[in-house]
C-alpha positions, 0 to 999 in steps of 0.5 A: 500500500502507498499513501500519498505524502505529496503529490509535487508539481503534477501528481503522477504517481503510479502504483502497482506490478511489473516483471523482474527486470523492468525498465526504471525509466518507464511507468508502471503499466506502460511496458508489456506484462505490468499493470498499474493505477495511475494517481493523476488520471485515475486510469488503468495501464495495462501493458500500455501507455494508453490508460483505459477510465478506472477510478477516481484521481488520487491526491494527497492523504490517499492511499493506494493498495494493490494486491493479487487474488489467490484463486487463478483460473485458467492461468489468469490472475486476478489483480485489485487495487484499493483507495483509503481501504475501498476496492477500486476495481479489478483486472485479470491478467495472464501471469504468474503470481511469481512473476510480479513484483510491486512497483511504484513509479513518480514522474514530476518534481516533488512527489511523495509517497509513504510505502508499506509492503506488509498490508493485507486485504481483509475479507472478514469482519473489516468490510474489505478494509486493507490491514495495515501492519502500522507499527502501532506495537511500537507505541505504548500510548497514542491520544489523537495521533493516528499511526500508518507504517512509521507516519504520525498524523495528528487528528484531534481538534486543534483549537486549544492548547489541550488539544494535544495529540501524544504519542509515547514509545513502549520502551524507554531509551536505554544504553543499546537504544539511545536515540531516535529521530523524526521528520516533519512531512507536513508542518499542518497549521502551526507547525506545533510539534514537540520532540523529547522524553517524558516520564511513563505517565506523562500527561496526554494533554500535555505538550512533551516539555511542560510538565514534571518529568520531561523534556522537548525541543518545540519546532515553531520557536526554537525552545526547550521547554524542560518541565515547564510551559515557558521554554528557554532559548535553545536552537532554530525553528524547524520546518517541513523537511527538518529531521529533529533527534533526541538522544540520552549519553549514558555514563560509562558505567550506567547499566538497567537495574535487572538487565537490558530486557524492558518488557519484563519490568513492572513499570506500573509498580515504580515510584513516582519518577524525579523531576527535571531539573530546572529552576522553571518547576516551581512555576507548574500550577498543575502539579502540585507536589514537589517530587523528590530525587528518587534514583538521582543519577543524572542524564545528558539529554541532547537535540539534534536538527538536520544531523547536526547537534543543537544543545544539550541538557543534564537531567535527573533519569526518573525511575522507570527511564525517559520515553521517546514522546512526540506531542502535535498541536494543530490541524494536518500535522504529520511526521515520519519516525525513526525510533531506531535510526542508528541500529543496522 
């Protein structure tokens, strides 16, 4: 499955099934032996570069599936395409199952798209929905965030400063995985987008960054806000394009209490975690008590824009680690994450 991120200056943006050895330059579906739908015109190429009228043109946010049937009659396969879930149409083609690979093909400056190879065509109970493998199991909390491959999108209300969308990774940093990244593919509205580290039970109505237990670099001004709704100075805006990491520098002799495997600790058994330190806590009205030191081992927290580091900040780790959080603020937001960016 494909999702338009951006359709550049014309849109021509193919989806579907070609031969081993196919010609690069060419569309999909102009060649014998491919098939394809064509975003621009929403038509079928069959082995042509002559459409036939299929479907409706697709532009950005859409997505576009393709997929083979597995009942073959006669030597004749059966290949469907699907936009946002819903069956287009189908085709019947003399080939091979084997014999065909996906194929994605872009013809005009600026196109975009987000790729998925491990979708799968419901056909019970989903009304025909296409199955995303949507790396949801990477996240351990979403709050108006919607997941698609590694693509975050925003889609809570945007109107108020509570309408915050949060999604927090299921594992904390740790000394094997000590840094991840995203990219902003849309900057929405605002470009209200936070990038950091926050406790387990951080606030979902809290953009990463103001409250007790975490730490945020914000992409519309530049701050770091570090358990506090006022950000300090801290490094250039970010903009559509940007990549913005975040990573933790252990000490040498740092090593998780019980070994490196985190799924197998209680997290729900924990203290309540240390506080950031900075001297803007006092200034959070919505928490009430102090907190204390609980494991006191300090952190260096640092950022990162375009490959290139930002700045750095010693933190308090609270017991139970930093988790990578992601906080969007104003309507289309969306971005690319890479929780793993230096592994493999």
């Amino acid at each position: 499955m494909v999702t338009i991120i951006d359709t550049g200056v014309r849109g021509m943006i193919a989806v579907g099934l070609v031969p081993q050895f196919y010609k690069l330059d060419h569309q999909p579906g102009w060649l014998p032996h491919s098939v394809a739908f064509h975003a621009d015109d929403g038509k079928l190429y069959n082995g042509n570069t002559v459409g036939q009228q299929f479907g409706p043109k697709c532009c950005r946010g859409d997505k576009i599936g393709c997929g083979i049937s597995t009942d073959l009659e006669d030597g004749q396969l059966t290949v469907f395409f699907t936009k946002n879930g819903k069956e287009v149409g189908s085709v019947e083609i003399p080939a091979s199952p084997d014999a065909l690979y996906p194929a994605v093909g872009m013809h005009s400056l600026g196109e975009e798209v987000l790729l998925d190879l491990n979708a799968e065509w419901g056909t019970e109970e989903d009304d025909g929905q296409m199955i995303v493998d949507s790396h949801e199991e990477d996240w351990g909390r979403l709050h108006d965030v919607k997941v698609t491959g590694t693509l975050l999108e925003y889609v809570g209300k945007g109107k108020s400063i509570v309408d915050v969308g949060l999604a927090q990774a299921r594992r904390p940093l740790n000394t094997r995985f000590h840094y991840y990244e995203l990219e902003i593919t849309d900057a929405g509205e605002k470009c209200y987008i936070a990038l950091g580290l926050a406790r387990r039970d951080y606030p979902k109505n809290r953009h990463p960054g103001w409250s007790r237990g975490s730490i945020a670099y914000h992409a519309d001004d530049g701050k770091l806000f570090q358990g506090s709704g006022v950000g300090d100075p801290f490094g250039p805006r970010c903009f559509e394009g940007d990549i913005m990491g975040c990573g933790i520098m252990f000490p040498r002799d740092y090593s998780l209490d019980g070994g490196d495997d985190v799924d197998d600790w209680d997290l729900e058994v924990f203290p309540k975690p240390s506080e950031v330190q900075n001297d803007l806590y006092a200034s959070n009205e919505d928490e009430e008590d102090e907190g204390e030191d609980l494991e006191g081992r300090k952190v260096t927290v640092f950022f990162t824009r375009n490959g290139k580091v930002v700045g750095r900040r010693e933190v308090a780790l609270p017991v139970g680690g930093l988790y990578p959080t992601i906080g969007m603020m104003s309507t289309g937001e969306k971005v690319r994450v890479d929780l793993h960016p230096l592994s493999g």
